[in-house]
C-alpha positions in Angstrom: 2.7 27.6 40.2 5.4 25.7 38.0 4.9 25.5 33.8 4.1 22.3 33.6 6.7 22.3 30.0 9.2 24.3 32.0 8.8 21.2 34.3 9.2 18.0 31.3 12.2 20.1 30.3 13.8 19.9 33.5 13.1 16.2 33.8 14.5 15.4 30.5 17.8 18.0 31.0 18.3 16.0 34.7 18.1 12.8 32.6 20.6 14.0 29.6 24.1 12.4 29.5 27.1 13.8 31.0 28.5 16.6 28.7 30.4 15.2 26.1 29.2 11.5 26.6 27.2 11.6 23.7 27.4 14.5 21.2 23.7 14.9 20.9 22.2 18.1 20.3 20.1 20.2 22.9 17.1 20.1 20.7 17.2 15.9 20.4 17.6 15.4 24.0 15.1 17.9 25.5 13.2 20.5 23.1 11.9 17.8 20.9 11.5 15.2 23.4 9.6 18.0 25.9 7.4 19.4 23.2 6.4 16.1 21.4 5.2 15.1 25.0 3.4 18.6 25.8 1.4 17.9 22.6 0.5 14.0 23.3 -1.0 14.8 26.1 -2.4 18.0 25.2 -0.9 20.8 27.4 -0.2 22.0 24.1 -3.7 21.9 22.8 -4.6 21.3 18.6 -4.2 25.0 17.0 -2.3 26.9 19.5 0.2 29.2 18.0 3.8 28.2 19.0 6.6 30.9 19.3 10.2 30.6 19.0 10.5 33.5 21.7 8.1 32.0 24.4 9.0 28.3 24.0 12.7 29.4 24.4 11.9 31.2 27.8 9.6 28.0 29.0 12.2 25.6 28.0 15.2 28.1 29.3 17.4 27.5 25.7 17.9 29.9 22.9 15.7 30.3 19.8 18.1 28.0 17.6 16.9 24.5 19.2 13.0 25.5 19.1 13.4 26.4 15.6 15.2 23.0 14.8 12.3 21.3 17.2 9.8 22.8 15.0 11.0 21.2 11.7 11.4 17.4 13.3 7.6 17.7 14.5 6.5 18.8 11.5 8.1 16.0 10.0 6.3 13.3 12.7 3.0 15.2 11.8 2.7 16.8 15.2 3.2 21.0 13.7 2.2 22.6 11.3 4.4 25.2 10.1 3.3 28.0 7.9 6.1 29.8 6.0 6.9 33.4 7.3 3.7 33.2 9.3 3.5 31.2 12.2 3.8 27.4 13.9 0.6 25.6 15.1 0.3 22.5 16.9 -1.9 20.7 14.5 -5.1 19.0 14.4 -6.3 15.7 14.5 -8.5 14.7 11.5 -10.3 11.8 11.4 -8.6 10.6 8.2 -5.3 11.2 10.6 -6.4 8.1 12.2 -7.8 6.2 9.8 -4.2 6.8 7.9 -1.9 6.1 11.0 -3.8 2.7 12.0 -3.6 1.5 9.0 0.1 2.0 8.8 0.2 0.8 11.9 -1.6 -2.2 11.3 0.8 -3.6 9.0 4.1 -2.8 10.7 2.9 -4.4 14.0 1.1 -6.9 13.2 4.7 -7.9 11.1 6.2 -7.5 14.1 4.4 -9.9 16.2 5.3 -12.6 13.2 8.4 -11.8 13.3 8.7 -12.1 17.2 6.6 -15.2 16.6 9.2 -16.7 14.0 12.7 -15.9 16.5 10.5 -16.9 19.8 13.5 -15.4 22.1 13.7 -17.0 25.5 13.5 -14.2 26.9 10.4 -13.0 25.5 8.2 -13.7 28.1 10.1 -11.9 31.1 10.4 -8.9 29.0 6.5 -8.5 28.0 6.0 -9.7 31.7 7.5 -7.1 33.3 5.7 -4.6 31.1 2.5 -6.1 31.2 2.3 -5.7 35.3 3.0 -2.5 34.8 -0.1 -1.9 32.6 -2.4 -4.3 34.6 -1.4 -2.0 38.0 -2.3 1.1 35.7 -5.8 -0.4 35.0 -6.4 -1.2 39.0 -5.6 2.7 39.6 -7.8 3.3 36.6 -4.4 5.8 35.3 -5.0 6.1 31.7 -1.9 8.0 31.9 0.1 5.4 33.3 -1.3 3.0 31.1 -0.5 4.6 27.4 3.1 4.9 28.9 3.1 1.3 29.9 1.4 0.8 26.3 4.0 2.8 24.7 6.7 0.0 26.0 4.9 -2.8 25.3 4.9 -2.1 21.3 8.5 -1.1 21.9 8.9 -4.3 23.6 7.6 -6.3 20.7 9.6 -4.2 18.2 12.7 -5.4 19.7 11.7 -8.8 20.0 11.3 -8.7 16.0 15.1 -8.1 15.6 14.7 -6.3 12.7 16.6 -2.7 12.2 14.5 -1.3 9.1 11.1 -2.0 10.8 12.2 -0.8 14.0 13.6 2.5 12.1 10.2 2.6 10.0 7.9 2.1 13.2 9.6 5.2 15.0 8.8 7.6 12.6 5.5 7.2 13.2 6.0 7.5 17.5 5.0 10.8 18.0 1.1 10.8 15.9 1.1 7.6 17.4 1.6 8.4 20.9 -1.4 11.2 20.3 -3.8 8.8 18.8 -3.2 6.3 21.5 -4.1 9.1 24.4 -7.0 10.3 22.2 -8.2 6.5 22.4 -7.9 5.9 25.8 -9.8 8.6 27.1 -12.9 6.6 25.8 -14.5 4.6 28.8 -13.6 0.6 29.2 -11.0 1.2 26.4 -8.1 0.9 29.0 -9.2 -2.7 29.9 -10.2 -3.9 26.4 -6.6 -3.1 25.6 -4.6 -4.4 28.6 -7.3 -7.7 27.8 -6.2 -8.0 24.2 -2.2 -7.3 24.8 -2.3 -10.5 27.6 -3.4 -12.5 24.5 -0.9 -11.0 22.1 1.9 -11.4 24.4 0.7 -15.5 24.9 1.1 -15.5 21.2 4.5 -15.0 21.0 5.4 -16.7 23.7 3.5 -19.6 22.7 4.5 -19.6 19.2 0.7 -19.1 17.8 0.2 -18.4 14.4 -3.1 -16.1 15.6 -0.6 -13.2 17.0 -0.7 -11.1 14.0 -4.6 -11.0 13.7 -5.2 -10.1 17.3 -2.8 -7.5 17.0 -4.7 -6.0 14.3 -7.6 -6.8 16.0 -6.1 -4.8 19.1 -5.4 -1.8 16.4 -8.8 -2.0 14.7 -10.3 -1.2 18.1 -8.0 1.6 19.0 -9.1 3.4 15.4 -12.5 3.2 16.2 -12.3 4.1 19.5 -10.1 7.2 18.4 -12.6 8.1 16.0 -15.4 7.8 18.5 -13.7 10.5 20.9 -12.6 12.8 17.9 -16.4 12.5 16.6 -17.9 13.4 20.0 -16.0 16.5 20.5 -17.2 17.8 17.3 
């Protein structure tokens, strides 16, 4: 049987640029990118140890691009490293969530003003063609799907607010996010509450309506607590 990381490094190396198209380092293109993913949706579980030597031989690179991989996650909250000890993946504490939505609450709910305020003609193809994508991911019940559907639909709305230090802001915070919003879905009817509540975001912008930045922090509001519910039940 294949590692499943050995196989999201693969996908990400068939993906990379020609060499010498871009000039971006191993470890941006498909150690961080592979591992970040391994721990959203938990084949890394919270706690494991992480090795350089190990995660080298799954990922088929030398121990200089794990080591580098290690310092960017700990930066997006997703390690923890202790110093001449050992790496862990890291927990999820409930004030982790409380902490992150709130953050997020007031970057994207400013986001949805701002895509309010430039109303871009094409706004509503672009949160269209994302939004089928999540509404066929609720039919098949694929939470999976979904939160990667999800994932674009922020993104979406990010760009639409055409502005270059909220967008920079708002990715730092991709990878806990990412997490959270697995952790969240995983709670029954959560899937469709959201997909529900992004339909009526996505008429706010289009539609111009003042309400878009309180039904996105609605939208948030109920991700927290449905993130705290899971976390609480598997305690």
């Amino acid at each position: 049987m294949s590692d499943p990381l050995t196989a999201i490094a693969e996908r990400l190396r068939a993906n990379r640029r020609p060499a010498g198209g871009s000039g971006e380092a191993l470890s941006d293109v498909v150690v961080i990118p592979a591992l970040r993913e391994a721990i959203v949706s938990n084949l890394l579980p919270p706690g494991e140890r992480l090795t350089e030597v190990t995660l080298a031989a799954r990922l088929n690179v030398s121990r200089t691009p794990v080591r580098e991989a290690f310092a960017q996650l700990e930066r997006e909250g997703l390690v923890t490293i202790v110093p001449r000890a050992a790496v862990f993946v890291r927990e999820v504490s409930e004030r982790d969530v409380e902490e992150t939505y709130t953050v997020r609450a007031a970057l994207e709910s400013l986001a949805v003003e701002l895509a309010i305020k430039r109303r871009s003609p094409t706004a509503a193809a672009r949160l269209d063609e994302v939004l089928a994508d999540m509404s066929e991911a609720v039919t098949h019940e694929d939470a999976v799907a979904y939160t990667e559907a999800l994932d674009r639909f922020y993104a979406t709305i990010m760009v639409l607010a055409d502005n270059t230090t909220l967008y920079a802001t708002h990715t730092t915070l991709l990878g806990p996010v990412r997490r959270l919003r697995r952790i969240a879905m995983s709670q029954p009817g959560r899937m469709e509450a959201s997909h529900h509540q992004s339909l009526k975001i996505r008429d706010a912008i289009v539609n111009g309506d003042a309400s878009g930045p309180q039904l996105m922090r609605e939208q948030l509001a109920n991700a927290c607590h449905a993130a705290m519910d899971v976390l609480r039940a598997g305690h």
